[in-house]
C-alpha positions in Angstrom: -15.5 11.8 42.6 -14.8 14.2 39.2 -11.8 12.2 38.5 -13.9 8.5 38.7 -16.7 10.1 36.5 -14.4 11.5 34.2 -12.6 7.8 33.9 -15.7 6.0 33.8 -17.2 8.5 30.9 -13.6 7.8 28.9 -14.3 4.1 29.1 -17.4 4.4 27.8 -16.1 6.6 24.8 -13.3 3.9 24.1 -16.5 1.3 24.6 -18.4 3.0 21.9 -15.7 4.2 19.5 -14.5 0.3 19.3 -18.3 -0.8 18.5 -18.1 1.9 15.6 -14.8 0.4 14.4 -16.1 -2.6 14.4 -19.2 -1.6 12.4 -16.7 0.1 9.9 -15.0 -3.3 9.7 -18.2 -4.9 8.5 -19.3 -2.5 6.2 -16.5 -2.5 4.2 -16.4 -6.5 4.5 -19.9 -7.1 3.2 -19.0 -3.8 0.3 -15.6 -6.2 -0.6 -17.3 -9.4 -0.6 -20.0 -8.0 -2.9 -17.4 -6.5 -5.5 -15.5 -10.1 -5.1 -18.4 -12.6 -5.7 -20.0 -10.4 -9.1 -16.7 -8.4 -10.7 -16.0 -10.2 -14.0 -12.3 -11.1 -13.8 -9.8 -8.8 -16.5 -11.0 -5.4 -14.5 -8.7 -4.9 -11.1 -5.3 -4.5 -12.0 -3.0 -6.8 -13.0 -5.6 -9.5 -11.7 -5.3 -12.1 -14.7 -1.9 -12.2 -14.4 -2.1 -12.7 -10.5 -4.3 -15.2 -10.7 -2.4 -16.8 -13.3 1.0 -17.1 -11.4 -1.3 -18.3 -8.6 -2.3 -21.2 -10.4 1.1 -22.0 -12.3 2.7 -22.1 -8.2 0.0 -24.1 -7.3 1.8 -27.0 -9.6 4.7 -27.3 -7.0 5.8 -26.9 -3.6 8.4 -24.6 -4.8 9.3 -22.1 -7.5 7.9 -22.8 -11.1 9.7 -22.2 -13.5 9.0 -19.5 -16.6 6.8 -20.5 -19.4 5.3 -18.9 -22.4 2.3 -18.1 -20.7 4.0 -16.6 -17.7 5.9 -14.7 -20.0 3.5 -13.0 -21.9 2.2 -11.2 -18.7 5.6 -9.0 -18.5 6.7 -10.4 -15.6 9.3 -12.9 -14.6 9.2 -15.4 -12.0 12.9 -16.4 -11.9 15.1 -14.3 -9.7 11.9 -12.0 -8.4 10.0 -11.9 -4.7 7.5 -14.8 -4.9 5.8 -14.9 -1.9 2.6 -13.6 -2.5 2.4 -16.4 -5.3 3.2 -18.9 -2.9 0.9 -18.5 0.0 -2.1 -18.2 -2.7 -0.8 -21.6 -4.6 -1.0 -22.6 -1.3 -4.8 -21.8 -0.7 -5.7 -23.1 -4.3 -3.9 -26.7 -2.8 -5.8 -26.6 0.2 -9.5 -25.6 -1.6 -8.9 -28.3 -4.0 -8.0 -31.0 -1.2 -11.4 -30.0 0.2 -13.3 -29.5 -3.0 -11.4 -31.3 -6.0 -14.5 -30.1 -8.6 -13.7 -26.5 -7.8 -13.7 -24.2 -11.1 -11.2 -21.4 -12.2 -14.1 -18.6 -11.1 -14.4 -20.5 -7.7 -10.8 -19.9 -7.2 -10.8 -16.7 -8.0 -13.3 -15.6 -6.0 -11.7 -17.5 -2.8 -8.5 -15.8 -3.6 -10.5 -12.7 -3.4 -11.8 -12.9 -0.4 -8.3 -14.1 1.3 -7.0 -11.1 -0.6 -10.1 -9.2 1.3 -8.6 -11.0 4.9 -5.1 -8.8 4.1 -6.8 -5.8 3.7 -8.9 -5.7 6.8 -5.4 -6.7 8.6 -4.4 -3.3 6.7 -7.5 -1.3 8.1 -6.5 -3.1 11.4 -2.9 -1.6 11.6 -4.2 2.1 10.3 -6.4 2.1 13.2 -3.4 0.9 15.4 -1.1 3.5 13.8 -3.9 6.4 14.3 -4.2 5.2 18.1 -0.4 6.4 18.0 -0.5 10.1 16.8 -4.2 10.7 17.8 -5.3 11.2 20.8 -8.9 11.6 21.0 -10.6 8.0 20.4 -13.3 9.0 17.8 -10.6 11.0 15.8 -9.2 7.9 16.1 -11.5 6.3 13.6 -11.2 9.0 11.1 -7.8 8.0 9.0 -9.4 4.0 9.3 -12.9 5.5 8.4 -11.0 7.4 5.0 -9.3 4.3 4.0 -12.5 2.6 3.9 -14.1 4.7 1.8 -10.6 5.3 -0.7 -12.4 3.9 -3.6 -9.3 2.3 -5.4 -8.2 0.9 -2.1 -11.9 -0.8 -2.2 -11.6 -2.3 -5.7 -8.1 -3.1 -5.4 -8.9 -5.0 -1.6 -11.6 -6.8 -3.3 -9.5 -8.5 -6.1 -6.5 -10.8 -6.7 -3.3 -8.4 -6.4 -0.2 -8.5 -4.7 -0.5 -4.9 -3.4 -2.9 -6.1 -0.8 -0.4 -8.0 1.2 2.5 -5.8 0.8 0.1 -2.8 1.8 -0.7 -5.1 5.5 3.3 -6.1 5.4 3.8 -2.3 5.3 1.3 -1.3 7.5 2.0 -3.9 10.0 5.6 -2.8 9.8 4.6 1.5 9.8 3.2 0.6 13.5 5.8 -1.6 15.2 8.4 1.0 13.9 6.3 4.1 15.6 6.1 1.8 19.0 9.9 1.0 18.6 10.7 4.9 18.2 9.1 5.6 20.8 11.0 3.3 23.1 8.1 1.2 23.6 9.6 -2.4 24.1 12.5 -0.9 21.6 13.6 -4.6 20.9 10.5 -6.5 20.4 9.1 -4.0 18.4 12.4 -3.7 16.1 12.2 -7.2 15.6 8.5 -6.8 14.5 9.1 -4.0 12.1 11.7 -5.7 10.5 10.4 -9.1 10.0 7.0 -7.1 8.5 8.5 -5.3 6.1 11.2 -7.8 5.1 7.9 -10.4 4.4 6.8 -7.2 2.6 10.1 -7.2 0.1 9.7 -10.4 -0.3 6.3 -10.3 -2.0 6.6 -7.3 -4.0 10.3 -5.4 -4.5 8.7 -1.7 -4.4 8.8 -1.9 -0.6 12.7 -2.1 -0.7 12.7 2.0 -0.9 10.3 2.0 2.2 11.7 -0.6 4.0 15.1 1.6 3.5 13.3 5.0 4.5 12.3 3.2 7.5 15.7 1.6 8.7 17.3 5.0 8.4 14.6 6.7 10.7 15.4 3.5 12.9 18.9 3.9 12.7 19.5 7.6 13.6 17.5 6.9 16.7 19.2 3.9 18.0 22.3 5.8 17.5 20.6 8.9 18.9 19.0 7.0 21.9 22.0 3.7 22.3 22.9 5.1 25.9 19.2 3.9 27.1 19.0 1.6 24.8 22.1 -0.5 25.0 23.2 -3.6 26.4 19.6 -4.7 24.9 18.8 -7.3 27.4 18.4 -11.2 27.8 16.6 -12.4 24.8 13.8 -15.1 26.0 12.4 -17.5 23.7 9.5 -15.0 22.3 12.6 -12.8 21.3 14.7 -15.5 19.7 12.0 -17.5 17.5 11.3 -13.3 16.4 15.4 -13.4 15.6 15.5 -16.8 13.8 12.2 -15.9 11.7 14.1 -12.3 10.9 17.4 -14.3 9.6 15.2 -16.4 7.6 13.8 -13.5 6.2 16.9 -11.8 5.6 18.6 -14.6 3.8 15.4 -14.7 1.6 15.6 -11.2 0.4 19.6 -11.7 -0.3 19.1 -14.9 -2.1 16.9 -12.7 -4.5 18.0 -9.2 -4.4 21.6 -9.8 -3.2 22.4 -12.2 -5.7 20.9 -10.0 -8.2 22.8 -7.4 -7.3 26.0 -9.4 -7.7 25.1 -11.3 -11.0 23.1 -8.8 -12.7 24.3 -5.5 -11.1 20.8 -4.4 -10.6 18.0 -5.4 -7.9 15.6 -7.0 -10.6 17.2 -8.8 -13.5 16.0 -7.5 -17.1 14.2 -9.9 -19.2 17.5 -11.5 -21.6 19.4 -11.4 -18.4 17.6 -14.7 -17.5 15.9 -16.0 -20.5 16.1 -16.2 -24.4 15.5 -14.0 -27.1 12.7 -16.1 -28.4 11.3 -15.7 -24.7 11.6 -11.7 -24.2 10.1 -11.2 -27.3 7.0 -12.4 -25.8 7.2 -9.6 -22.5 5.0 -7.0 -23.9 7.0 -4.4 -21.7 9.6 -5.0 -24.2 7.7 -4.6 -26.8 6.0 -1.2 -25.4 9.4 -0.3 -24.6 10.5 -0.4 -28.2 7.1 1.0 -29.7 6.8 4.2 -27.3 10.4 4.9 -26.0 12.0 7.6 -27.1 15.6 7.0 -29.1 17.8 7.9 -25.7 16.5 9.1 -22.2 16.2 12.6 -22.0 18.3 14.7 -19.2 16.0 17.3 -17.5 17.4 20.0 -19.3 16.3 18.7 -22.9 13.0 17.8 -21.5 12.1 21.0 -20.4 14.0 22.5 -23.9 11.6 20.2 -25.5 8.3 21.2 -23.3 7.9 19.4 -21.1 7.5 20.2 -17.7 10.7 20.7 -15.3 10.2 18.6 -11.6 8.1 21.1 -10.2 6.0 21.5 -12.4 5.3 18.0 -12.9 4.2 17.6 -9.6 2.0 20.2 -9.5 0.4 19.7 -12.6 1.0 16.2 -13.8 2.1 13.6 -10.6 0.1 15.0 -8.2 -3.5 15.4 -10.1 -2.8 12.1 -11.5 -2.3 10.5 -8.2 -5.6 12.0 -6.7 -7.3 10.6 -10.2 -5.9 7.1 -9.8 -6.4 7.3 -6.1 -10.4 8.7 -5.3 -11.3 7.2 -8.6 -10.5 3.8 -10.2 -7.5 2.9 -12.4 -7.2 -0.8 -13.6 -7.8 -2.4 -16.9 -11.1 -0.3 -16.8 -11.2 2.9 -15.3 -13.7 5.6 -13.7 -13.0 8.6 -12.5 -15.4 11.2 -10.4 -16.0 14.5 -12.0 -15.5 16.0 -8.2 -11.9 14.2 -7.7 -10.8 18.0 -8.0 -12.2 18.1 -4.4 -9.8 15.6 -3.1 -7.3 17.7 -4.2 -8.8 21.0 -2.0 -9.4 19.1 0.7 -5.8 18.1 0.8 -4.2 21.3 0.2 -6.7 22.8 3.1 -5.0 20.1 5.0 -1.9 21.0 4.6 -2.2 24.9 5.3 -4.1 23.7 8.8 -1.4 21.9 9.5 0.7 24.9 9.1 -1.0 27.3 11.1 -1.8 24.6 13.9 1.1 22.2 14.3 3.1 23.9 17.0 4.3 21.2 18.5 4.5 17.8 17.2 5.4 14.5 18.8 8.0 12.5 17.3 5.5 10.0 15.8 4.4 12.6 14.0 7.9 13.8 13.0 8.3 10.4 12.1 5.0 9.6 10.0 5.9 13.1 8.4 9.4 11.9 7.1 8.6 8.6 6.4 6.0 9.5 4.4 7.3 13.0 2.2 10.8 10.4 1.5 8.5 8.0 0.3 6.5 9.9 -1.8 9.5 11.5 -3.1 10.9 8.5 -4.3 7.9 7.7 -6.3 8.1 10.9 -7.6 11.7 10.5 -9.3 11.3 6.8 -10.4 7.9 8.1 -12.2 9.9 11.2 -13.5 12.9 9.3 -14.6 10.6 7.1 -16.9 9.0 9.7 -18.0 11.9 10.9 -19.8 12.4 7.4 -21.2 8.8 7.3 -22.3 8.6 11.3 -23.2 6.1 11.9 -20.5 3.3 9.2 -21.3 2.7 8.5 -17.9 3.9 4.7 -17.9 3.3 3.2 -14.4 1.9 6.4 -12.7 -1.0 5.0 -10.8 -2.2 5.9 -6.8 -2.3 2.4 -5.1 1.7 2.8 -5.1 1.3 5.7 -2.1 -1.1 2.9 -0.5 2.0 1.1 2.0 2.3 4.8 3.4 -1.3 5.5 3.0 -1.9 4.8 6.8 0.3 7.1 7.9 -0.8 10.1 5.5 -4.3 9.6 6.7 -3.1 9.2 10.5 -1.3 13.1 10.0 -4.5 14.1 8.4 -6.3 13.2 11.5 -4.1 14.9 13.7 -3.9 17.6 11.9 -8.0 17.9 12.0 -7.6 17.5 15.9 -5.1 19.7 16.3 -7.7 22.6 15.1 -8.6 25.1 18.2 -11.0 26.9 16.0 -14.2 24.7 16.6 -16.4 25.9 13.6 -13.2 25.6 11.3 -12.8 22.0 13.3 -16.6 21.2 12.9 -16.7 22.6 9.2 -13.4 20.3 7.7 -14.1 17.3 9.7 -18.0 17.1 8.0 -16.8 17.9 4.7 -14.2 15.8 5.2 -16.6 12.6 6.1 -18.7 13.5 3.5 -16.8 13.7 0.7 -14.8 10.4 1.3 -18.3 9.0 2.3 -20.0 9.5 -1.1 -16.8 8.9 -3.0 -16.0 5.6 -2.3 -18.6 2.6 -1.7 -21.7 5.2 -2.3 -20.4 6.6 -5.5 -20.2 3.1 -6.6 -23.7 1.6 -5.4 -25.3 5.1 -6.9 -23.6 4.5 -10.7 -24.0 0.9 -10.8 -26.7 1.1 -13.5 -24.9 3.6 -15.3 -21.1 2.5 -15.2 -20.5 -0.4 -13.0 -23.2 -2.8 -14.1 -21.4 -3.6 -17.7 -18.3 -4.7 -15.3 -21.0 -7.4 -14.2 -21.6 -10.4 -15.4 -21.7 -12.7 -12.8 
């Protein structure tokens, strides 16, 4: 009789905790819909420029080639992943089939809101991957619940950026590689993985470290686990469309970065590898490069003979603050950020110590997550170091919605970490502050400063 109450009281938890998911879902649907029908374009990153390659793919079924315009935006379409151009060229062909009298800020908002679609696929797969190192259902909610409320995740979600699909390509990816390391259909979900994050590279070439990261991880357990894993049996048809789909993939990613590699002996080809002087002295990266680069790249050693801070230090005192800045408050074209960001930052490092003194022991999805998400973050952490000593420490391309395709999983460890607590008022205490802080910093600390900061964003 206990064990039928006990299973009827967990179905009703599992009932409940999915209606409050779904409620989440909604909220931050109507929050992005809102920011994507009245935000005056120019504000989210990058967003002109998005929108502009948009449009210019829209003009053929295939790749467009360079022009002045494209140009002047500092990015290249030749030789560079494409995909997120062409699935929104694609969306601006079918809206004007429907609607041929459709305006530029008609377009732009649909692209918003498809862009809006990706990222509540992201929130989707964060719930997925939480289900995976959490066990209690409402704890469940918590890392989707903290994403939610990630203010630049928000205002990035809400705009025209490629970010938000590779973020739901990474996501997607995180969670069939946690199933697949856990042995959980080890071949479907392989396939899966790999044909998320290799639609990933293929929209935006900063998930090539991750997707390596995560075919190492993949790797050393095959080879750990190939006794139970191998002969991999029959393939049926769901398996083989999965494999053809993968090769295609594949192939597109060594058209572009392979032949890149061979040609131009780099993964992305610089700017007078592929077009004219006339043309790259349009690329205002050039241009920046010239005007604030220093006469040669510093080694570590002259930079810290110089002042500036050695690797550690950085981190501490210039990567990591920066990160939580560009992160909890918002960094585009315009940017805002929270005089109590510095809270983030506690809250964090409180996180880590708990995990400390209550991880005893961990299951390997959350070996996993760990790894996969320290390597990543590390890797951001020497490409932004290495061009700081090109730019002498300006902070050139230092901005938070680059930790955002491992963002899942970070918020995933906090949650286990927080459940993992068998002090209850130290459990209690963290998990309130921890929902209200992430509650009033993101769509509330928006809606309470409109007046006073957002509303000259407005226009529309």
């Amino acid at each position: 009789m206990s064990s039928s109450t006990d299973a009827i009281r967990e179905t009703k938890v599992r009932d409940y905790s999915k209606i409050v998911f779904v409620v989440m879902l909604l909220f931050f649907f109507a929050y992005g819909v809102f920011i994507a029908r009245t935000l005056d374009g120019g504000i989210i990153p990058d967003e002109q420029a998005h929108f502009l390659f948009a449009k210019h793919y829209s003009n053929t079924l295939g790749i467009p080639l360079d022009t002045t315009e494209t140009i002047t935006t500092g990015w290249n379409i030749a030789h560079n992943p494409f995909l997120f151009y062409w699935i929104s060229g694609r969306v601006i062909n079918f809206v004007q089939l429907v609607y041929p009298k459709v305006n530029d800020w008609q377009l732009l908002v649909i692209l918003r809101l498809v862009n809006l679609v990706f990222s509540l696929g992201s929130i989707l797969f964060c719930y997925r991957i939480s289900k995976e190192v959490i066990k209690n259902k409402w704890y469940q909610l918590l890392p989707s619940f903290l994403l939610i409320n990630t203010l630049m995740f928000v205002f990035v979600a809400s705009g025209v950026n490629y970010d938000n699909l590779a973020v739901l390509c990474s996501m997607g990816g995180l969670y069939f590689l946690l199933q697949a390391l856990i042995g959980n259909e080890f071949y479907t979900n392989s396939l899966a993985w790999m044909m998320c994050i290799s639609f990933g590279t293929l929209v935006k070439f900063t998930i090539l470290p991750l997707a390596l990261i995560m075919f190492i991880v993949w790797l050393i357990y095959t080879l750990k686990n190939r006794k139970s894993i191998f002969p991999l049996p029959m393939a049926g048809w769901k398996r083989l469309l999965m494999m053809v789909g993968l090769i295609l993939l594949i192939g597109g990613n060594l058209a572009i970065y392979g032949y890149n590699l061979v040609t131009f002996k780099w993964i992305l080809p610089n700017c007078n590898n592929i077009l004219s002087d006339a043309q790259c002295e349009l690329n205002p990266y050039l241009k920046r490069y010239r005007e604030q680069a220093l006469d040669h790249k510093l080694s570590v050693a002259e930079s810290i003979d110089l002042g500036y801070p050695d690797p550690v230090e950085y981190v501490a005192y210039v990567w990591g603050p920066l990160m939580f800045d560009r992160t909890y408050g918002i960094a585009g074209h315009k940017v805002y950020y929270p005089a109590y960001i510095t809270c983030f930052q506690l809250l964090f490092a409180w996180g880590v110590l708990l995990a400390v003194r209550y991880w005893k022991r961990p299951t390997s999805n959350i070996i996993n997550a760990t790894v996969i998400s320290i390597a990543y973050a590390l890797v951001l952490i020497v490409f932004n170091y290495n061009n700081e000593l090109i730019y002498g420490f300006k902070n050139y391309g230092l901005t938070g919605r680059y930790l955002f395709p491992v963002i899942g999983l970070v918020y995933g460890l906090y949650g286990y970490t927080i459940e993992q607590i068998r002090n209850k008022p130290i459990q209690i205490i963290t998990l309130l502050v921890t929902l209200a802080l992430f509650l009033v910093g993101g769509p509330i600390e928006f809606l309470w400063h409109y007046n006073t900061v957002f509303s000259t964003w407005f226009i529309h």
